[in-house]
Each structure stands twice: as structure tokens, then as C-alpha cells.
MIDONU-267541 format. One line per 8 residues: number of its first residue (from 1); their letters; for each residue z, y, x of C-alpha. Coordinates in pm, 1 decimal, always signed. Example, Ala and Ser with C-alpha at 12.3 -4.5 7.8 and 13.67 -1.06 7.14 Angstrom:
1> AS> +780.0 -450.0 +1230.0; +714.0 -106.0 +1367.0
END
This chain:
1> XXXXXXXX> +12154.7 +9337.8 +6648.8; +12397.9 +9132.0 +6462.1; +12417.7 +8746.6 +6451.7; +12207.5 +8685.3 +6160.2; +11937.6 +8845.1 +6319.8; +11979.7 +8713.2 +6704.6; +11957.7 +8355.3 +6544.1; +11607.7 +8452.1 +6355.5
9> XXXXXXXX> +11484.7 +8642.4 +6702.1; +11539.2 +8327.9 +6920.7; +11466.5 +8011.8 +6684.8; +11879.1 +7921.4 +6610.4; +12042.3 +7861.2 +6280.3; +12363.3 +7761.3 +6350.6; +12532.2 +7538.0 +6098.1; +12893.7 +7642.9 +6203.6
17> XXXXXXXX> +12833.2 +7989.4 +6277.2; +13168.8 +8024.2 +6425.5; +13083.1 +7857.7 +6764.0; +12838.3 +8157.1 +6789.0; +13119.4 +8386.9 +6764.6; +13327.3 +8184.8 +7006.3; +13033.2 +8176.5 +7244.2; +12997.2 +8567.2 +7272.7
25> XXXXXXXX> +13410.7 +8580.6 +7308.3; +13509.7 +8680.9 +7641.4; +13861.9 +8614.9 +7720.8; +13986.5 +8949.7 +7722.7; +13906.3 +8984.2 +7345.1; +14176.4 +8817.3 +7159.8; +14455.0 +9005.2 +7392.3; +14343.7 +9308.8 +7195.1
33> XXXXXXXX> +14363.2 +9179.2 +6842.2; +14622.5 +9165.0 +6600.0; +14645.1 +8879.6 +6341.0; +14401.2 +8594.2 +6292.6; +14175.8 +8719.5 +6547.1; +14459.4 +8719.7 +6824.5; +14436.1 +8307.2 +6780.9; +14049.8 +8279.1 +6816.2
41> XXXXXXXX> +13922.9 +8126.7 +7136.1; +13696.1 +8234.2 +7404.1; +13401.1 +8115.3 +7559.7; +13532.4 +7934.3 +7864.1; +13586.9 +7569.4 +7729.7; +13192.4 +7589.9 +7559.4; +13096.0 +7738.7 +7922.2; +13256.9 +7429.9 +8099.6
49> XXXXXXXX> +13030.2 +7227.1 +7830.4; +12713.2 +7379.3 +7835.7; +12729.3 +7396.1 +8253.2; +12683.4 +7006.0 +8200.7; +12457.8 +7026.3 +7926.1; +12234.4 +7317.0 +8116.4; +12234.9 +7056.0 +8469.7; +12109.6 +6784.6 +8227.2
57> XXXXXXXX> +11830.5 +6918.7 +7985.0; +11699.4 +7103.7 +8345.5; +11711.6 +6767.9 +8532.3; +11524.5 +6635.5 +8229.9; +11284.0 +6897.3 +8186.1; +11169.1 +6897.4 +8605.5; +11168.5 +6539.6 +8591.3; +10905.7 +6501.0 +8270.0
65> XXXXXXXX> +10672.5 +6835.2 +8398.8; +10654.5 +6709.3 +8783.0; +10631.4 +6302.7 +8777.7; +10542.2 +6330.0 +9164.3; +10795.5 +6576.7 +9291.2; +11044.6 +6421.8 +9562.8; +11409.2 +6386.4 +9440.5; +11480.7 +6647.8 +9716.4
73> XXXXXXXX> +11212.5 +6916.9 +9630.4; +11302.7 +6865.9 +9234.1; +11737.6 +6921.3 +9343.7; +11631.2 +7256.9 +9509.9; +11430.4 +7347.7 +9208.7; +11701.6 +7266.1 +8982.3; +11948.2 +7460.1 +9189.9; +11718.9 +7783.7 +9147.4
81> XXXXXXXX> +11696.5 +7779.8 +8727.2; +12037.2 +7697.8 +8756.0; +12220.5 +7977.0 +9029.9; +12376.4 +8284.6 +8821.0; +12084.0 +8546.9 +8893.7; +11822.1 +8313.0 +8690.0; +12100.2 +8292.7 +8394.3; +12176.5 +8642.1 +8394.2
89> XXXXXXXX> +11847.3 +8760.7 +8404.0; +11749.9 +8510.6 +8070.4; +12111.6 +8643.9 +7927.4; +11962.0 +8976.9 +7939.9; +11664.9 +8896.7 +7793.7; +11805.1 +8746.4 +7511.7; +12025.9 +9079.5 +7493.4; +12330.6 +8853.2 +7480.2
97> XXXXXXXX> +12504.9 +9156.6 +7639.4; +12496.9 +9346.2 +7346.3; +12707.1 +9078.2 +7161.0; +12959.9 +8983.2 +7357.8; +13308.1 +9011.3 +7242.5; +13485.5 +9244.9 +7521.6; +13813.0 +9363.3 +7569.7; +13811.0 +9764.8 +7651.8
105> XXXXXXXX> +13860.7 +9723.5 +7951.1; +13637.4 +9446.5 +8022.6; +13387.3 +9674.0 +7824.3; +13453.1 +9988.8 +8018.0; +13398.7 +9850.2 +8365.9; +13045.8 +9741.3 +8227.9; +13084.9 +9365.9 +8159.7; +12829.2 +9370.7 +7934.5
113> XXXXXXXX> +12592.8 +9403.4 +8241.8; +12804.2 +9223.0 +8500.6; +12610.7 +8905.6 +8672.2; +12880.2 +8663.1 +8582.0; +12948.9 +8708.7 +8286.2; +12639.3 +8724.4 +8130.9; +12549.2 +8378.4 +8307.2; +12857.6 +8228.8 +8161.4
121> XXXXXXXX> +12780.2 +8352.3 +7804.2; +12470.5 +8188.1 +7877.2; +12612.9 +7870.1 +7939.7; +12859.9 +7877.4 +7655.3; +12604.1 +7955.8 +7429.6; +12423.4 +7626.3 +7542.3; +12753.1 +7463.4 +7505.9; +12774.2 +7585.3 +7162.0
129> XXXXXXXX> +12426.7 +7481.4 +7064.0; +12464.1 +7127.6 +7175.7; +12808.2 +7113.0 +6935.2; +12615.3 +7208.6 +6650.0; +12293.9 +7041.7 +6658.6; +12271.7 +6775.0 +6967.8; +12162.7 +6745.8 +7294.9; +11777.4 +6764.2 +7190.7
137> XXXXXXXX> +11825.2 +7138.3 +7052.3; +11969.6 +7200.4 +7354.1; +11709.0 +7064.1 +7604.8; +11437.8 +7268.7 +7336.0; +11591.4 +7572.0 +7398.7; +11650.8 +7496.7 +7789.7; +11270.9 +7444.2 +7792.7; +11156.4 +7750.9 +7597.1
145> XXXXXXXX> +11399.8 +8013.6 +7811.8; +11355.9 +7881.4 +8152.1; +11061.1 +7629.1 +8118.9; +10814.4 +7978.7 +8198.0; +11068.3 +8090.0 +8464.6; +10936.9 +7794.9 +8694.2; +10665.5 +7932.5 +8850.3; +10792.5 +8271.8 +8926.8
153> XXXXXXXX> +11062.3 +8112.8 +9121.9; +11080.7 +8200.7 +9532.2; +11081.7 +7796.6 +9525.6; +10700.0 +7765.2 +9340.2; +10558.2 +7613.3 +9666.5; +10721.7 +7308.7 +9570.9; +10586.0 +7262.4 +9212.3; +10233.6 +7146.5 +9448.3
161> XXXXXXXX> +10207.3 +7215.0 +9759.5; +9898.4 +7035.3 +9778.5; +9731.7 +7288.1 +9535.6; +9909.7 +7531.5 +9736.1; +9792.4 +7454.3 +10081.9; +9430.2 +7427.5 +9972.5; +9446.0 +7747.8 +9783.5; +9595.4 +7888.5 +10134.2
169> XXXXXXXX> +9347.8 +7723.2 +10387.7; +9025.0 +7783.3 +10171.7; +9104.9 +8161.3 +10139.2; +9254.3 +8240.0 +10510.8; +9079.9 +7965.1 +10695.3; +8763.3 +7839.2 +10493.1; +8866.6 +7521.8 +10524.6; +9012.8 +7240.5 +10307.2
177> XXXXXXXX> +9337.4 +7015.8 +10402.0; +9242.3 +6634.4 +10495.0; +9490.1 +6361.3 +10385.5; +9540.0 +6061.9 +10623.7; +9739.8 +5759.7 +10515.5; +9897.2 +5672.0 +10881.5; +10144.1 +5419.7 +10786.8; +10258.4 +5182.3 +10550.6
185> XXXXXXXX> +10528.4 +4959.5 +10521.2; +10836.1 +4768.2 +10290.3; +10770.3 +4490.7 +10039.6; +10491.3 +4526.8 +9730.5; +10826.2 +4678.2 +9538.1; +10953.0 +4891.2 +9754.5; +10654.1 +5042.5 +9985.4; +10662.9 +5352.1 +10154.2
193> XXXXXXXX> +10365.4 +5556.4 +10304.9; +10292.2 +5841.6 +10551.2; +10064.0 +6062.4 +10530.6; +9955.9 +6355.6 +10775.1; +9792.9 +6637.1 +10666.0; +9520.5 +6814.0 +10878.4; +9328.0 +7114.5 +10886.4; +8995.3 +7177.9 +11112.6
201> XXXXXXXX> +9073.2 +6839.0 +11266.9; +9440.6 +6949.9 +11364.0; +9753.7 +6787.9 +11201.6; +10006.4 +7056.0 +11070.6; +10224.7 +6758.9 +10864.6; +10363.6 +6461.1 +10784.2; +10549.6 +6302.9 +10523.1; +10677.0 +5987.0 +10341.9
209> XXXXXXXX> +10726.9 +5914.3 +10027.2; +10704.6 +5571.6 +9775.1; +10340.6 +5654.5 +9682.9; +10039.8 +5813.5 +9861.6; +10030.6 +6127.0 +9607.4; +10418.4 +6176.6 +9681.3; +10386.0 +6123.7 +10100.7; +10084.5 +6376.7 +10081.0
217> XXXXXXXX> +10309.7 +6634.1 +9897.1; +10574.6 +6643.7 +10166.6; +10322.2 +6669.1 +10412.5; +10173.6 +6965.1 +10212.6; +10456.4 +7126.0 +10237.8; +10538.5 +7096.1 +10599.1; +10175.7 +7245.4 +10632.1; +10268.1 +7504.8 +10467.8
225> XXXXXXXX> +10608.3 +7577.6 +10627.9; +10434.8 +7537.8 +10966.5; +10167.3 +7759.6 +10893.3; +10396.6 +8054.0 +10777.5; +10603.8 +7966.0 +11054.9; +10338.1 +8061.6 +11316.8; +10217.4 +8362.2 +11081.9; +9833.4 +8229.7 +11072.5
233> XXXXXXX> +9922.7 +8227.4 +10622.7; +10006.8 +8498.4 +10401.7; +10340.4 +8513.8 +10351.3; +10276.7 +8575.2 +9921.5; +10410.4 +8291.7 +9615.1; +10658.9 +8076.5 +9789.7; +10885.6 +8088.8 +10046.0
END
């Protein structure tokens, strides 16, 4: 597969094709050549770039697809599309491997497979797309690679748990969850609720949050962290 042909397979067309190149340079590559090529640069200062650019169109992306999602439960999300497995595993899947710009070595100790290397071609390559065409191409392509990856993630409990928990209780305990509003306080601008969470009349969790809907999540998901904890759940999706 050359680069002509990536770029038609994954919905790119770079206008300065040579960021492309730079993106699949590792640094052992230019050691190895003589002439011009010697003085072309590897991927590392597009990695440092797209690591920023990959934290922001993610941020983005969680924040528009889960308006009710705590600030903590949407950081541990984040930190799972972003950790080096997830980027490898889309780096192979957009064969990115196959075009990286080794060194023999590099090559011969199987760097075209290795974890880290394919995540940071990953990054550089977002790098390199948001030099060429903006921070929006970049957030579109953030979205198509690891917008489907969400909900195959060990942390899917936490896209809703309230979904969750009553998919749970209904099929091991024929029963459905309860939500009780147990406190409220703060100004009109600022309130903050709690909300407890009970199944067959007994409370398995609490939570708070700035609305109703976002208190009941948290206390959906202490429901379900209780009731995996004392094994009475099948331990299958989440945790």
C-alpha cells in the first residue's frame, strides 16, 4: 500500500504530502540515508503535536456524545481511548505499520509491530493532519477511528450506568432500580442533589451531582460496583 492509496482507504488528501512522509519517519531512518534524505525529519516533533491535538478532539468528542457524564467518569474514559494499547490497536488497523519509515535495525527487531511505536505514529499522524487541514479534520478523523471504540472499552459501564444497572437487575434479579432524590442543597445556580439508588426496597448507592439525571448516574454506578463487589451480578461489559 503506498501513500496515494492509504489517503483514498481512510478519507485523507493531504495538501502537503510531505508531512505524511514525515509522519511515518521513525527516527532511525535518516541515520541510514545518504544525501537529501539524511536531512529529513522524523516523526517525534508531529507526535509531541498531535498528543495535544488527540487529548483535545477526544475531550471534545466525550463531552458532545455524553452531556450527563461526571467530569470524573468522562477523565477515566478519556484516559482509556487515549493509553498506548487503544492507539496501537487503531495504528494497526489502519496498517500504519506497513508504512513506517524504519531503520534496519529498528525494522529487524519488529518495530513495525512494536506497541509504542505504532501509538506514536498514530499520534504524529494526527499531528500531521491538524498542520495541513485544521483542528476540525482532526477531531473528524478522531471521531471516525475511535468514536466506535467507546463502547468496547473495559470502562463502558460508565457511558450509563443507569441503562446498565437496569439491564443488570431486570435480567439477574427481576427487578428494576428506584431513584430517590434524598437531598438538595446550594443556591438556584449552583444546586447539588443526592440521589440513592435502590433495588427490592434496599439501597445499593448514592451519589451527587449538579442535576438529578447526573446524581442518579453516580449512584448507578456505585450499584453496580457494589453489586459485582458482593458477586450477586455477572461480572460481563464493564468492569
Amino acid at each position: 500500500m503506498n501513500l496515494a492509496s492509504f489517503q483514498r482507504r481512510h478519507g485523507l488528501c493531504f495538501r502537503d504530502e510531505s508531512l505524511l512522509r514525515q509522519a511515518l519517519t521513525h527516527r532511525s531512518w535518516p541515520h541510514e540515508q545518504d544525501g537529501p534524505a539524511g536531512l529529513e525529519g522524523n516523526y517525534e516533533r508531529l507526535e509531541f503535536l498531535g498528543d495535544a491535538v488527540l487529548a483535545f478532539a477526544v475531550t471534545r468528542m466525550l463531552y458532545d456524545r455524553f452531556p450527563d457524564l461526571p467530569e470524573g467518569e468522562l477523565t477515566r474514559l478519556r484516559s482509556a481511548l487515549v493509553r498506548s494499547e487503544t492507539l496501537a490497536a487503531v495504528a494497526a488497523e489502519l496498517e500504519l505499520g506497513a508504512l513506517l519509515r524504519l531503520g534496519r535495525g529498528e525494522d529487524q527487531n519488529g518495530g513495525r509491530q512494536r506497541r509504542s511505536i505504532l501509538g506514536d505514529a498514530f499520534e504524529a499522524l494526527l499531528g500531521a493532519i491538524f498542520v495541513d487541514s485544521g483542528q476540525s479534520a482532526a477531531d473528524d478523523f478522531v471521531r471516525t477511528m475511535l468514536g466506535p471504540l467507546i463502547d468496547d472499552l473495559p470502562e463502558a459501564d460508565l457511558l450509563d450506568p443507569r441503562s446498565r444497572l437496569q439491564e443488570l437487575c431486570q435480567a439477574a434479579l427481576f427487578a428494576t432500580p428506584v431513584y430517590e432524590t434524598r437531598a438538595e442543597s446550594g443556591p438556584d445556580h449552583q444546586k447539588q442533589f443526592t440521589v440513592a439508588v435502590c433495588v427490592l426496597d434496599e439501597e445499593l448507592g448514592s451519589g451527587q451531582g449538579n442535576s438529578k439525571q447526573a446524581a442518579a448516574q453516580v449512584a448507578a454506578r456505585a450499584a453496580l460496583e457494589f453489586l459485582r463487589r458482593e458477586g450477586r451480578l455477572p461480572e460481563s461489559g464493564g468492569e
